[in-house]
C-alpha positions in Angstrom: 7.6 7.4 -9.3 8.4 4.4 -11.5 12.0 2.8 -11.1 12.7 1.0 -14.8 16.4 1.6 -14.9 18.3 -0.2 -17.2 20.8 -1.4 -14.0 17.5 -2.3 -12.5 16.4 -4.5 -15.3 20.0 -6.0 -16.0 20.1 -7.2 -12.2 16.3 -8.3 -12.0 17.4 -10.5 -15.5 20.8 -11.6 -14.6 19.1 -13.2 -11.7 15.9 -14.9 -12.9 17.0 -15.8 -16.5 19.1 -18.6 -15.3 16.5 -19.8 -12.6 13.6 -19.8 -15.9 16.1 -21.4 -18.7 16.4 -24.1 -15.5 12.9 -24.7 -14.7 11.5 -24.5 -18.6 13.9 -27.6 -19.8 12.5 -31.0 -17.9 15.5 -33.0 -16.6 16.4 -36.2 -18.5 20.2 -36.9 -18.0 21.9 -36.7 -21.3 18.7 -39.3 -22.8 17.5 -37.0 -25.6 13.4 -36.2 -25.3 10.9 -38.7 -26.3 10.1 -38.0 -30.4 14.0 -36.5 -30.7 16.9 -37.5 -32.6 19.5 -35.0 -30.3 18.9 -33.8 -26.8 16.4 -30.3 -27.4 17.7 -27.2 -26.2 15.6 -24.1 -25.0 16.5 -20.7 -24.6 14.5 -17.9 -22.6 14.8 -14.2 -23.8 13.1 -12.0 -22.2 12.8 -7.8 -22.5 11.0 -6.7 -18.7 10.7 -3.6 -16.9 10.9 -3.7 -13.0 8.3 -0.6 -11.7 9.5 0.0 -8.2 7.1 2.7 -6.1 8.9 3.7 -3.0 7.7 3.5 0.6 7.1 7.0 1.7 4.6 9.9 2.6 2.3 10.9 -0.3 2.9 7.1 -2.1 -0.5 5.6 -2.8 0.9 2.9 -4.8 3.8 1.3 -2.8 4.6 -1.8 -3.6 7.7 -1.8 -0.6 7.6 -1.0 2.9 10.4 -0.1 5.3 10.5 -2.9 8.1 13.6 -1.5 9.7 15.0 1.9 9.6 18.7 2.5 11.4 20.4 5.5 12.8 24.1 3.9 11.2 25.6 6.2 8.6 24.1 5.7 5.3 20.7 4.0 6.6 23.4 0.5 6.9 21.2 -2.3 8.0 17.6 -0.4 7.0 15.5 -3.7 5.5 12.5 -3.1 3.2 10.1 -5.8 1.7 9.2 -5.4 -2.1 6.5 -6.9 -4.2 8.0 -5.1 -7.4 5.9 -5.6 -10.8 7.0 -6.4 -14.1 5.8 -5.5 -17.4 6.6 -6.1 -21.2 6.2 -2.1 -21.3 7.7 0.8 -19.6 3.9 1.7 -18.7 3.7 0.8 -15.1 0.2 0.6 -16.1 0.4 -2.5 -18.3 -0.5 -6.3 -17.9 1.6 -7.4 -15.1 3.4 -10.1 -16.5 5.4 -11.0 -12.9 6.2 -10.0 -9.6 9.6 -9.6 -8.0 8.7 -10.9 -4.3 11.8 -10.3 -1.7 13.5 -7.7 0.5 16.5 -5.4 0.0 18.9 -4.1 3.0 21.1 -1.3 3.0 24.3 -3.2 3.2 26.8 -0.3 2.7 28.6 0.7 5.9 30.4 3.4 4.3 29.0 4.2 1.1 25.3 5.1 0.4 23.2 3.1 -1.7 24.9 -0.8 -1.7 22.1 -2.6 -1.6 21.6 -6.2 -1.1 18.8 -7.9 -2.9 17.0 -11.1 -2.9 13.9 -12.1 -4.2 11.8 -14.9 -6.2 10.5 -13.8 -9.5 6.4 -15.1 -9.5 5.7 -15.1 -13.3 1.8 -14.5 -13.5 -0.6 -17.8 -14.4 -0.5 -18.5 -18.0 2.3 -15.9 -18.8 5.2 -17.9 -19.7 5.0 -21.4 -21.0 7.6 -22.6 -22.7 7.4 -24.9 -25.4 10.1 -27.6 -26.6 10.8 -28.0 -30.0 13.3 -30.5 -31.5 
């Protein structure tokens, strides 16, 4: 089953688009570029979908795996490591264009499904190179 929810995708990019807009524009102080007249400015848009195939029975194609599973109401404290892909597409299928690389706890003592999340988004080699213009 393939996870691309819109929720999904708006947490994966309200995450990594500040962390890519960061590490796309080389630090130089307030000393505009060599070649420019102003400082250059960048800006990252990007339009992924997160495919997320749960751990379980009968799920060839995993990409998470429980590592802890409690007995606490709700599953609280149950830990499981992802290696979520990301594609331009809704095709699970598709060039993988990253991976989302963390873990996710159930962090909801008295509600179900509050879900922590961390994880480093690993764009794939050659994917995403951006290029300053002035």
């Amino acid at each position: 089953m393939t996870m691309a929810s819109p929720f999904g995708v708006f947490v994966c990019l309200l995450i990594v688009l500040p962390q890519i807009q960061a590490a796309s524009i080389p630090y130089n102080g307030t000393v505009p570029l060599q070649g420019c007249q102003i400082p250059c400015m960048t800006e990252v848009n990007l339009h992924l979908f997160l495919h997320q195939f749960v751990d379980g029975p009968n799920q060839p194609n995993r990409n998470e795996e429980t590592l802890l599973q409690t007995s606490f109401p709700f599953g609280f404290g149950t830990t499981i490591v992802h290696d979520w892909t990301l594609t331009e597409t809704t095709n699970s299928k598709d060039t993988v264009v990253a991976r989302a690389q963390g873990v996710h706890v159930q962090a909801g003592l008295t509600k179900d499904n509050r879900w922590y999340m961390t994880h480093n988004i690993e764009f794939e080699q050659g994917r995403l190179e951006a290029q300053l213009v002035c």
